[in-house]
GUTI-716059 format. One line per 4 residues: number of its first residue (from 1); their letters; for each residue y, x, z of C-alpha. Coordinates in pm, 1 decimal. Layout:
// residues N
NUM	A	Y/X/Z  ...
END
This chain:
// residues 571
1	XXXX	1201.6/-2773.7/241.7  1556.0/-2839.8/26.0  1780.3/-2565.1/-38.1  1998.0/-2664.1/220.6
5	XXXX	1755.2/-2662.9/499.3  1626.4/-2322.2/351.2  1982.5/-2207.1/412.2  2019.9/-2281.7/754.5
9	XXXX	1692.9/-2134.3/850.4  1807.4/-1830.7/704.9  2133.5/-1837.7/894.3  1979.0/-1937.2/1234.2
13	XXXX	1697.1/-1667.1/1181.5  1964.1/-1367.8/1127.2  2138.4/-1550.5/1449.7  1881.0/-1531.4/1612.0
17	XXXX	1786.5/-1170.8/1520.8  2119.5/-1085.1/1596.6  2067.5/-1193.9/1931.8  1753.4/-1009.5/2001.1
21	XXXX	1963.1/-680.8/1917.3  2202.9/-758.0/2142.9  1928.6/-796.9/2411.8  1755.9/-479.0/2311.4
25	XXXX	2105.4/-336.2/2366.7  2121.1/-452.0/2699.9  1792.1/-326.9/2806.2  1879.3/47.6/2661.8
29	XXXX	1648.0/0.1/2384.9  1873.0/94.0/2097.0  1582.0/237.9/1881.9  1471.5/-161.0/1850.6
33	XXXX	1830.8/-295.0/1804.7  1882.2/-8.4/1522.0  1563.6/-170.2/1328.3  1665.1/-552.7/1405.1
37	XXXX	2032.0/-471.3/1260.9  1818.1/-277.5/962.1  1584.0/-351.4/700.0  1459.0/-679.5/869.7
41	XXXX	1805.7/-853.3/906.4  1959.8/-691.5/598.0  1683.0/-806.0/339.1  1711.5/-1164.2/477.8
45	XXXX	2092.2/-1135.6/455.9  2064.1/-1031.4/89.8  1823.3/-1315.8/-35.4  1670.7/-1077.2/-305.2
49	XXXX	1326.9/-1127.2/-374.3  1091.5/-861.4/-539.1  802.5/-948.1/-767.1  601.4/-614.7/-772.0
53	XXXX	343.7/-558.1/-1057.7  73.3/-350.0/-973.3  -253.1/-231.6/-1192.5  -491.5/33.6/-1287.1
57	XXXX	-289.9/242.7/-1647.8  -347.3/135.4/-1914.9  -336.8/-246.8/-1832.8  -12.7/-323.8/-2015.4
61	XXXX	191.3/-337.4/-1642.5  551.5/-261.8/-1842.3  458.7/-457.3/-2164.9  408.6/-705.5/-1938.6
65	XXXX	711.0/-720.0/-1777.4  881.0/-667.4/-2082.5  726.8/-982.0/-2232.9  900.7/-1153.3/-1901.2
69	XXXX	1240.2/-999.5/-1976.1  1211.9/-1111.2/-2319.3  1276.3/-708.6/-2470.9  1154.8/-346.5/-2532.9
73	XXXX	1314.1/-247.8/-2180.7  1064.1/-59.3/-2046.7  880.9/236.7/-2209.0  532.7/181.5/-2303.9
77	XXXX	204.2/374.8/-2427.7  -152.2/450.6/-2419.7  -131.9/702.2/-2142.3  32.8/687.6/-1791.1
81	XXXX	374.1/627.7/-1856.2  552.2/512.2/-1534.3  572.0/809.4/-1318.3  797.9/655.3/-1071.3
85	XXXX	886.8/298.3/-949.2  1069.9/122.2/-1239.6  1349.8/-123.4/-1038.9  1487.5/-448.2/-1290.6
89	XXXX	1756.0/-588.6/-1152.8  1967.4/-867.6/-1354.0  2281.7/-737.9/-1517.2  2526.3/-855.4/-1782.7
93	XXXX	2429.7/-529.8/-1958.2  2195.7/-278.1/-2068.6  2161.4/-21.6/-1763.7  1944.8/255.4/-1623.8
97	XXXX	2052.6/505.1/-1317.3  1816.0/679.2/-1155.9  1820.3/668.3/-794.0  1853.3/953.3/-512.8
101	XXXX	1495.1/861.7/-395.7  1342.7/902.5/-787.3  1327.8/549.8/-846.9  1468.3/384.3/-1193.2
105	XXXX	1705.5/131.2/-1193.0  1727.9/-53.7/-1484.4  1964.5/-340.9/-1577.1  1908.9/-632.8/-1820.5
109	XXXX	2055.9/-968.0/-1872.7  1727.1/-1157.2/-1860.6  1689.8/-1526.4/-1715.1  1358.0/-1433.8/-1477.6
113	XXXX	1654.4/-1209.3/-1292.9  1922.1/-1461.5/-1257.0  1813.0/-1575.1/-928.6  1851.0/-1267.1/-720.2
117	XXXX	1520.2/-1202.9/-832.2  1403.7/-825.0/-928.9  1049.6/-725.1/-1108.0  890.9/-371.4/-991.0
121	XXXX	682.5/-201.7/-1241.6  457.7/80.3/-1048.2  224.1/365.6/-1144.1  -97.4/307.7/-1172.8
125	XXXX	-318.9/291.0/-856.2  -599.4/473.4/-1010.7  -327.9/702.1/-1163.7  -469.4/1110.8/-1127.2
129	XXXX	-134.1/1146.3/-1038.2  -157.9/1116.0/-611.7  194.6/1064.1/-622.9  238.2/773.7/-816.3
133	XXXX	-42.3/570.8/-637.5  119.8/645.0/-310.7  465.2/460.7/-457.4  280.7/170.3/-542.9
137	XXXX	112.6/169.8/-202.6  420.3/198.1/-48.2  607.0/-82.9/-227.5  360.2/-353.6/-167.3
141	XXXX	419.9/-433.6/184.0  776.0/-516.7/102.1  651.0/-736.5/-174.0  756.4/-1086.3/-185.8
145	XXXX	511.1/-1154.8/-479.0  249.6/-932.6/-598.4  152.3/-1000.0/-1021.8  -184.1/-806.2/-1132.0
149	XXXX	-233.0/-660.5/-1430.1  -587.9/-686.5/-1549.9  -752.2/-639.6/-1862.7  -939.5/-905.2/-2068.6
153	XXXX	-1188.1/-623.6/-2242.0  -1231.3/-465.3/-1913.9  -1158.4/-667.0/-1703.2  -1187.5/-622.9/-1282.8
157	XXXX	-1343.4/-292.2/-1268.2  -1534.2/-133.7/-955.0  -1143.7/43.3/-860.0  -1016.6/-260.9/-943.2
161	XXXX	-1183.0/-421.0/-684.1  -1155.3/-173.7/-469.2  -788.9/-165.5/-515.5  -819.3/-549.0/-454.4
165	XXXX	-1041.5/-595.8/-155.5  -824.6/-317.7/86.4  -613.7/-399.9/337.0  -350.5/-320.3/169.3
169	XXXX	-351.5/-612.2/-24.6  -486.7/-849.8/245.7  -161.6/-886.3/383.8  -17.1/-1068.3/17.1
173	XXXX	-325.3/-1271.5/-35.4  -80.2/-1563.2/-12.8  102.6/-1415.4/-271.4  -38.1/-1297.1/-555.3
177	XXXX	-78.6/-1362.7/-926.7  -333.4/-1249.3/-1157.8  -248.0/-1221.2/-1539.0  -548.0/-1135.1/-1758.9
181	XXXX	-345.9/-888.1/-2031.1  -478.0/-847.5/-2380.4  -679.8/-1189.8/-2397.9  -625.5/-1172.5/-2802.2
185	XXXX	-905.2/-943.6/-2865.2  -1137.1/-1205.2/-2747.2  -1253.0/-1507.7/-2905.2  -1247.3/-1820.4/-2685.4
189	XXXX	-1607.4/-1785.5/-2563.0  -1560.9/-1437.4/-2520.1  -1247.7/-1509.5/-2288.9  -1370.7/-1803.7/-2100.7
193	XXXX	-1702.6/-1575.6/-1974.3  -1440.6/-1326.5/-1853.4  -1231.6/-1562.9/-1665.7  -1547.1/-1695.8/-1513.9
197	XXXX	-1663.5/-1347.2/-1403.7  -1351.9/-1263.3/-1258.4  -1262.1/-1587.4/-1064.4  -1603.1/-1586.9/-920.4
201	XXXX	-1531.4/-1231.7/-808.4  -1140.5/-1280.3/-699.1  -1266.6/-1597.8/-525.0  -1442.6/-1352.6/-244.8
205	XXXX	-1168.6/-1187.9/-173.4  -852.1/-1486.5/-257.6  -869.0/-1861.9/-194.2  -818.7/-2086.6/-484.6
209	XXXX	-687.7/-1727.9/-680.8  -382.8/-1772.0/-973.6  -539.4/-1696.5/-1293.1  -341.2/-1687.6/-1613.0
213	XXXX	-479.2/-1539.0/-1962.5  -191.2/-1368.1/-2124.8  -131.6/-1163.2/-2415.3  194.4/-939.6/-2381.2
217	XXXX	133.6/-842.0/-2751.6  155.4/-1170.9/-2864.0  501.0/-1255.8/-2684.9  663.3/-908.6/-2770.6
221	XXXX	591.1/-974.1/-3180.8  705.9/-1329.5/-3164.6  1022.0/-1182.5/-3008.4  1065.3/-908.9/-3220.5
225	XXXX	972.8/-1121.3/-3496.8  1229.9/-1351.1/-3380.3  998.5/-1628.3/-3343.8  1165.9/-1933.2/-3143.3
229	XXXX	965.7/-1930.7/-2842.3  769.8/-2278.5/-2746.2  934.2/-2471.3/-2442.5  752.1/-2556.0/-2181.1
233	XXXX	696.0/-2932.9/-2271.0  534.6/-2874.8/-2620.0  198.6/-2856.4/-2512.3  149.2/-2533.5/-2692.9
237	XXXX	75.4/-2193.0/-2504.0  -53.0/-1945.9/-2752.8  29.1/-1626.2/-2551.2  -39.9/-1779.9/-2189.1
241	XXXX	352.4/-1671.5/-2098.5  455.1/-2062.7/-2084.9  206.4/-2098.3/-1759.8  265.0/-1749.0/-1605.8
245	XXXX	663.6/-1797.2/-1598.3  625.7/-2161.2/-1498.9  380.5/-1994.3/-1188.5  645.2/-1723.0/-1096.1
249	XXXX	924.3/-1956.5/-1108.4  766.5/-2172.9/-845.4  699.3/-1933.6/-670.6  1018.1/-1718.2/-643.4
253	XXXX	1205.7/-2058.6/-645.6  992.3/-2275.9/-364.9  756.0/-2086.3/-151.6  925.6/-1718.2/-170.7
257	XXXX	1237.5/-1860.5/-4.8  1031.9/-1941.0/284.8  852.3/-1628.1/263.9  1166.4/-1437.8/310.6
261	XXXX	1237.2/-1554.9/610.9  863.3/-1600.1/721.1  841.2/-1221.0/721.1  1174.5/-1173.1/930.4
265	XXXX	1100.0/-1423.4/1184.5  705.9/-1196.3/1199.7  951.2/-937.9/1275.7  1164.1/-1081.4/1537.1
269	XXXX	797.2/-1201.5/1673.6  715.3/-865.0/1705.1  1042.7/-707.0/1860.3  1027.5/-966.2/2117.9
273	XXXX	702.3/-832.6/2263.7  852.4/-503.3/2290.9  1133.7/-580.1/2437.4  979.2/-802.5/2676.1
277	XXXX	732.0/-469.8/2724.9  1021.2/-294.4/2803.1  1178.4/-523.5/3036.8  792.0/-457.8/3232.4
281	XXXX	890.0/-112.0/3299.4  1227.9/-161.9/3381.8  1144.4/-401.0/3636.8  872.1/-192.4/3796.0
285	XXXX	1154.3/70.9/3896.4  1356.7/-168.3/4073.4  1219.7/-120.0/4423.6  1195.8/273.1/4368.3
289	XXXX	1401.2/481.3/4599.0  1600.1/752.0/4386.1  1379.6/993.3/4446.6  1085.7/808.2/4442.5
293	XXXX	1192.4/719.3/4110.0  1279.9/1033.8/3995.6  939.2/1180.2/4090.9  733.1/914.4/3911.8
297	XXXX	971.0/940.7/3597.4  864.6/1296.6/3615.8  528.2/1252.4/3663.5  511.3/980.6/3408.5
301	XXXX	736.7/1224.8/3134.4  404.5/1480.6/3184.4  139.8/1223.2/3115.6  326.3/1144.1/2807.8
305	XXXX	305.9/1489.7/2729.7  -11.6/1560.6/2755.2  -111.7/1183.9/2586.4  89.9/1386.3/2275.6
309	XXXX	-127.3/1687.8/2336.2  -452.7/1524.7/2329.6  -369.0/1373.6/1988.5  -278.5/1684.7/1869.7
313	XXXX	-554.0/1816.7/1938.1  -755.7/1583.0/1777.4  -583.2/1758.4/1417.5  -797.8/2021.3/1531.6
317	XXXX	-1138.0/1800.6/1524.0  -1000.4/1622.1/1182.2  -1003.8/1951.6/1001.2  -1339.6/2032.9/1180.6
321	XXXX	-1480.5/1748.2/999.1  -1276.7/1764.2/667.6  -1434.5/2085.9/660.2  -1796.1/1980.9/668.0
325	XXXX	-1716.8/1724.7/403.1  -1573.6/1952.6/165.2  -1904.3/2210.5/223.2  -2121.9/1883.4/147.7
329	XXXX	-1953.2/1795.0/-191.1  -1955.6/2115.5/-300.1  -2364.6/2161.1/-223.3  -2379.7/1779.2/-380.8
333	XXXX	-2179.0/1950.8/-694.2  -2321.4/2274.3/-758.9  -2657.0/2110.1/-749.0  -2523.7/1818.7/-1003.2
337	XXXX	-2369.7/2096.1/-1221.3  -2678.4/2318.7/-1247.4  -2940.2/2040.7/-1285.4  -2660.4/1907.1/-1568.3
341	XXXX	-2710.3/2260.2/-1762.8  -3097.7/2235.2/-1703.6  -3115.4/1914.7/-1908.1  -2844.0/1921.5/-2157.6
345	XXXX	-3009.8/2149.7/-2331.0  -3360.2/1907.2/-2392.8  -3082.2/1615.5/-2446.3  -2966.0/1825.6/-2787.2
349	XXXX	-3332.1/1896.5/-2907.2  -3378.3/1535.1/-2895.9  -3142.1/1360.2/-3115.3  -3006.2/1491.2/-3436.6
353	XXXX	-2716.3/1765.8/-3528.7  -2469.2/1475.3/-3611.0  -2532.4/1300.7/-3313.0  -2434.5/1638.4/-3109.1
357	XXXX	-2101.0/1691.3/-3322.4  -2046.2/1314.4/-3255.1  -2106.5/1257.5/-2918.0  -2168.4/1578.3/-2741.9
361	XXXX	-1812.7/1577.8/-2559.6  -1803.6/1209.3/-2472.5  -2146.9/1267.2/-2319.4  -2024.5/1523.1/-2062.3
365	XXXX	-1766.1/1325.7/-1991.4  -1927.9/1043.4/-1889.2  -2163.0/1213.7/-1678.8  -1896.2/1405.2/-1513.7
369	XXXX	-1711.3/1099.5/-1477.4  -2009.2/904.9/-1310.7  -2081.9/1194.3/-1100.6  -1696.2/1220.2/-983.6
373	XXXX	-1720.8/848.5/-892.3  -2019.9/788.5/-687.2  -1945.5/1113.9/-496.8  -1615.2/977.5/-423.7
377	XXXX	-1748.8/641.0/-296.5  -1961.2/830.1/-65.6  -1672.8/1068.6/53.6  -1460.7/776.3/82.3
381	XXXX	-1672.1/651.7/330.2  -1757.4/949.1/529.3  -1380.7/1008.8/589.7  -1346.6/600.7/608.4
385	XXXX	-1534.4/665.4/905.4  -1363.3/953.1/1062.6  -1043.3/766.5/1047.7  -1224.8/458.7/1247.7
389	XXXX	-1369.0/699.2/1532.0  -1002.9/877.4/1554.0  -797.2/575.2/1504.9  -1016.6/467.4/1815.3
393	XXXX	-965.1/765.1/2037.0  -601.7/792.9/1954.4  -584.3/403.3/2099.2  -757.4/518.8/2397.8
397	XXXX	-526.8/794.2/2457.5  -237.9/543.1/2456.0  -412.7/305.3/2672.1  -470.9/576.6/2934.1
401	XXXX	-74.3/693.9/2905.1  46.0/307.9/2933.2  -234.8/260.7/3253.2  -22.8/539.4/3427.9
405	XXXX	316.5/339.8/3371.5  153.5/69.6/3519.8  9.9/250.3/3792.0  304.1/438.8/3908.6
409	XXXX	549.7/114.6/3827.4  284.6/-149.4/4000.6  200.1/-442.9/3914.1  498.0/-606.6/3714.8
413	XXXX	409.9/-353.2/3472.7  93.5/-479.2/3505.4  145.7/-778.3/3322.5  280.2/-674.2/3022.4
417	XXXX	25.1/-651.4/2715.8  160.0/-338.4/2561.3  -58.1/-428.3/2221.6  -187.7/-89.7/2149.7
421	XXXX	-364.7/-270.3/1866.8  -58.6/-265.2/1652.3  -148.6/140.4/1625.4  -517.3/78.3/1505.4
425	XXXX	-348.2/-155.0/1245.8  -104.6/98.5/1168.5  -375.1/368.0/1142.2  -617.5/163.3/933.7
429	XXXX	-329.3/96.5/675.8  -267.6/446.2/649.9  -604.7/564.7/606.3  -702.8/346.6/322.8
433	XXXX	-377.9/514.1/139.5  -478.9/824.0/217.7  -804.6/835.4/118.3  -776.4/541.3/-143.8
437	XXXX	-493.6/729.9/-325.9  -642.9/1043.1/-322.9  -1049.2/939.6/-422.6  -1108.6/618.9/-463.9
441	XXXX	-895.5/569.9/-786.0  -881.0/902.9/-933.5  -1221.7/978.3/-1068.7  -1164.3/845.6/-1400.4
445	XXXX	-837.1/1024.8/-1472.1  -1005.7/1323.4/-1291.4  -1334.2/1376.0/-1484.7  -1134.2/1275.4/-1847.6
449	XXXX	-818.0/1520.8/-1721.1  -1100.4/1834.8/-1644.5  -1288.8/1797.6/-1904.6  -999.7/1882.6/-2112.8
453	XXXX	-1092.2/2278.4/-1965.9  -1437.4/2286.9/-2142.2  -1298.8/2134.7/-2456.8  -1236.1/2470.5/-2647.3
457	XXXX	-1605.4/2518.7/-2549.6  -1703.2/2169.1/-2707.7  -1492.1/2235.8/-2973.1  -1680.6/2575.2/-3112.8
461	XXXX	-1981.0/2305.0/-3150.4  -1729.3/2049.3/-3387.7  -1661.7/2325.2/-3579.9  -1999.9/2449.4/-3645.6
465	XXXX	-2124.0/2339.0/-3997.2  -2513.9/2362.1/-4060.7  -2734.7/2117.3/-3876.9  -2922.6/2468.2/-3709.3
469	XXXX	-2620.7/2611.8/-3584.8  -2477.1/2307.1/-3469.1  -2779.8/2275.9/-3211.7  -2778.1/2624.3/-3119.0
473	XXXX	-2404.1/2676.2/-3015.5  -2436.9/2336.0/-2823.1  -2754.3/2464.0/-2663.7  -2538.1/2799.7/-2560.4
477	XXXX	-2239.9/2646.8/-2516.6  -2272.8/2299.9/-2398.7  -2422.8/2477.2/-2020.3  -2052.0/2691.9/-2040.5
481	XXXX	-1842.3/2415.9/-2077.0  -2018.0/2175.3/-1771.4  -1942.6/2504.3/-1572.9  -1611.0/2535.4/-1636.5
485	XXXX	-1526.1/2163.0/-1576.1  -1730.7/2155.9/-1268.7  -1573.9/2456.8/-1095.7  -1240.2/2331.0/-1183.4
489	XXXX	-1320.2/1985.4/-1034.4  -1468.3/2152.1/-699.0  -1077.7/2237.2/-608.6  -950.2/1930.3/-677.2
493	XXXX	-1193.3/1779.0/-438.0  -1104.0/2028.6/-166.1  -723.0/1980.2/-204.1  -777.5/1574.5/-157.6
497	XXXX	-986.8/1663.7/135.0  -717.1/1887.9/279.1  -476.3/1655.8/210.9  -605.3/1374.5/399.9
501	XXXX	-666.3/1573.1/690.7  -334.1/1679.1/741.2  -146.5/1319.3/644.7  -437.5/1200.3/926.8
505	XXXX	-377.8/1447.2/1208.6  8.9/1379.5/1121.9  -5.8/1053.6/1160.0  -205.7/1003.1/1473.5
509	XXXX	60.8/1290.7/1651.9  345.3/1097.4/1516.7  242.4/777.3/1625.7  188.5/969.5/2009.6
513	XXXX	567.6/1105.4/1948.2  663.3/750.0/1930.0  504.0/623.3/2234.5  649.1/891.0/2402.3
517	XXXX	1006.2/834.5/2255.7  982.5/445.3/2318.1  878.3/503.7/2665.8  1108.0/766.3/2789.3
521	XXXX	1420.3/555.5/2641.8  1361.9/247.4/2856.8  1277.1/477.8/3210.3  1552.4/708.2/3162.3
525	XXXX	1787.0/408.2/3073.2  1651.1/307.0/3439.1  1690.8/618.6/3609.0  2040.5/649.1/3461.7
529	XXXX	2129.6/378.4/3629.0  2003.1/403.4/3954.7  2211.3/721.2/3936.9  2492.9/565.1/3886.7
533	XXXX	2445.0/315.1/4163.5  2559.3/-29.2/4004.1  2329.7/-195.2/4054.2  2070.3/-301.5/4410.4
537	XXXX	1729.3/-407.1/4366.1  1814.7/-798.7/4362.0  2040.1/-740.7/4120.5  1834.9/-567.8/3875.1
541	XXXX	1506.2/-749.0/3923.9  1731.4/-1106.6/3851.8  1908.3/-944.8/3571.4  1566.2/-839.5/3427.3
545	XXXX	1452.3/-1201.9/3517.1  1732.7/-1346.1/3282.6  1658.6/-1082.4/3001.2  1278.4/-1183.0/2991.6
549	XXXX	1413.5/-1572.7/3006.2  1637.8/-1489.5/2686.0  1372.7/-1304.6/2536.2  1142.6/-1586.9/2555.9
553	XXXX	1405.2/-1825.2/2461.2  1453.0/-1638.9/2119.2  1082.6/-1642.1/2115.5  1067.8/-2020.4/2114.5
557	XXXX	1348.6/-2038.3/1822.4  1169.5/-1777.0/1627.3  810.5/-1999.6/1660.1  1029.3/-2314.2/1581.8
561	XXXX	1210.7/-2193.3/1254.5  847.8/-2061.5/1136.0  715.4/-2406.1/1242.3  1024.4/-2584.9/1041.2
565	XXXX	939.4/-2328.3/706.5  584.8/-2483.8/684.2  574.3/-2834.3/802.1  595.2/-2965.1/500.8
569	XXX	607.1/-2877.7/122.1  737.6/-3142.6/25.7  1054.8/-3235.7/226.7
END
């Protein structure tokens, strides 16, 4: 599709969005005509597109970027460095403001941002910091492009593909990039094995997946350097940059375009259904005397209530059950601590005093770290599961409550499909993020950040001087310090536990708050009406009759402008 025809989809898709909101207004739905006027339209009227680079720390995300900007703009380093989302907009100068919401936004005259284009560095997902992963999780969905960061000498991890294979990122399959950071510290057997392992790996999870070999080291000395940089019709592409920009400019250039308004068209797609959901129930309370009305309103605001109540109470059962899991890992870790000081003990007596100076500390590190990880793969799936089974009830709940509008509306409510599916989604999404964020990706910063406690401990050991005495204070000590780091890492486990079970609970009571809110808008919209007398029964059933016909007349032009995006790639 030309520019031109890209521009008046985007026109005649805000039109038509427009128009939906003006229909939501007429039905009393102003909650929907708020959102349609909102993000959806106002991202489409802006035209800017976000490329969003994600990774575990500790990849090279911001040297990355920085390679793409052509600069030192972003601060870099060995340990987590980007605490906050990192915003780069295009500007005619250096700038950097940090926003109301924590977010830095940094300006930079680069040509990658000439296009209305700006590149999102995040924290890292497996980041200890909870806080950090849940910016990146939250950034994603807006994504217009997602590039990931791996690493050629370690390249797709078991996080990694964690992080990869959630549903998270499911929903940008379409769009993502992967650049393979640091492929100069392998020779060119060395790399091509690693691109082989990881394609055949991203292939299960991405069709056909974009795989470029880059190294961000490379591009930043020949800049600093101030090395003329190859164009992109020599042939030559020593740092794998020449490929990955020619990649993202297609992409932000051709297909994102479409994207754009692909996702607000999804959007209108969506609204539509609601509204036409809406239009059920006000329909149904056409025929209704006053009172009549006014007692099933009543009737119908109770069952709402107690629909909230029940999923309240199922808070109640999510602690009940966050509870035994936190009593299981902390059996599964006091055994795994003591049997730990049972055999470090024979581990010393059989290798020499060097080896203990040398390696006694990264030894208990890597056994708390491979400790912390499979017991968080097996929590992860234990509360996995207890998000499923509530997610489940909670849809019941709202199936009951939307079977008792029907009932006491009749049958034109009937025929509305009120999608109650759309909350499972909703629910799934947020339980991967709250369990992800807090388990799945933290055991490696946790077991490295705790044993920091024991390392005074390990340290007595280093300082220790005769090959005896060496082996003796590590036989006395080394027991002290896998205590100390395991009762430190027993809280941590129990706040992540809390933690999910109170984002859970307060998720599954706010999505019944919004039922409840949705519901009561539309029949008190009705009732206020009938109130008012302006309207008979004919009147209201054909006016609802020519709402539904508009509604499924921006339905059609929503389906035809998505049809018109992807007919062809070529026109």
């Amino acid at each position: 599709m030309n520019p031109e025809a890209l521009a008046k989809a985007r026109s005649a898709t805000l039109q038509t969005l427009e128009r939906l909101a003006a229909l939501a207004d007429r039905a009393g739905v102003s909650g929907l005509a708020v959102e349609l006027r909102g993000a959806t339209s106002r991202k489409l009227a802006e035209d800017e597109v976000q490329l969003v680079v994600v990774g575990e720390f500790n990849r090279g995300k911001s040297s990355v970027i920085n390679a793409l900007l052509g600069a030192q703009v972003l601060e870099t380093g060995i340990t987590p460095t980007t605490e906050t989302l990192q915003i780069v907009r295009f500007a005619s100068e250096s700038t950097k403001t940090r926003r109301a919401d924590g977010a830095l936004e940094v300006g930079w005259p680069a040509p990658i941002l000439e296009a209305r284009t700006m590149l999102v560095d995040t924290p890292g997902v497996n980041d200890l910091s909870e806080q950090r992963a849940e910016i990146t999780y939250g950034i994603l969905p807006r994504a217009d492009a997602v590039l990931v960061v791996l690493d050629a000498t370690q390249a797709l991890t078991e996080s990694e593909r964690q992080f990869l294979s959630s549903r998270v990122l499911r929903g940008t399959r379409e769009r993502l990039l992967f650049a393979v950071n640091k492929a100069d510290r392998l020779d060119a057997g060395e790399l091509g094995e690693v691109l082989t392992f990881v394609r055949r790996h991203l292939e299960a999870l991405v069709p056909d997946p974009l795989l470029f070999p880059i190294s961000a080291r490379q591009r930043l000395e020949a800049i600093g350097s101030g090395q003329a940089l190859r164009p992109a019709d020599s042939g030559e592409d020593p740092d794998g940059f020449i490929a990955l920009e020619a990649q993202i400019g297609r992409l932000l250039a051709e297909d994102r375009p479409r994207l754009v308004v692909d996702h607000a068209v999804s959007g209108g797609l969506r609204a539509a259904a609601y509204l036409r959901e809406a239009l059920g129930i006000r329909r149904g309370t056409a025929a209704l005397a006053l009172g009549e009305l006014e007692a099933k309103v009543a009737r119908l605001h109770a069952e709402l209530e107690v629909t909230v109540q029940q999923l309240r109470g199922f808070e109640q059962r999510i602690r009940d059950e966050c509870g035994a899991a936190k009593a299981l890992v902390r059996g599964d870790l006091h055994e795994f601590s003591a049997a730990f000081q049972r055999v470090l003990p024979v581990e010393i007596d059989g290798v020499d005093a060097d080896d203990v100076q040398r390696y006694l500390a990264p030894f208990i590190e890597e056994k708390l770290r491979e400790w912390v990880e499979r017991e968080g793969e097996r929590l992860a799936v234990r509360l996995e599961a207890l998000a499923e089974e509530i997610v489940a009830l909670a849809n019941d709940e709202v199936s009951r409550a939307l079977g008792a509008v029907a009932r006491e509306l009749g049958p034109e409510v009937g025929k509305v499909d009120f999608q109650v599916d759309s909350l499972k989604y909703d629910a799934s999404v947020f339980a991967l993020g709250a369990f992800g964020t807090t388990l799945l990706f933290f055991a490696r910063g946790l077991a490295g950040g705790l044993l920091a406690l024991a390392t005074p401990i390990v340290a007595a050991v280093l300082r220790a001087r005769l090959g005896k005495q060496i082996k003796d204070q590590a036989r006395a000590l080394g027991p002290e310090a896998i205590a100390k780091a395991t009762g430190a890492i027993g809280p941590k486990l129990d706040e992540a536990i809390d933690d999910f079970a109170a984002r859970l609970g307060a998720f599954i009571v706010e999505a019944g708050l919004r039922l409840r809110q949705a519901v009561t808008e539309v029949l008190e919209r009705a009732l206020s009406d009938r109130r008012a007398g302006a309207q008979s029964e004919e009147s209201v059933r054909a006016q609802v009759d020519t709402e539904v016909a508009e509604v499924a007349e921006v339905e059609r032009a929503l389906r035809a402008l998505r049809d018109g995006l992807w007919a062809s790639s070529t026109d």
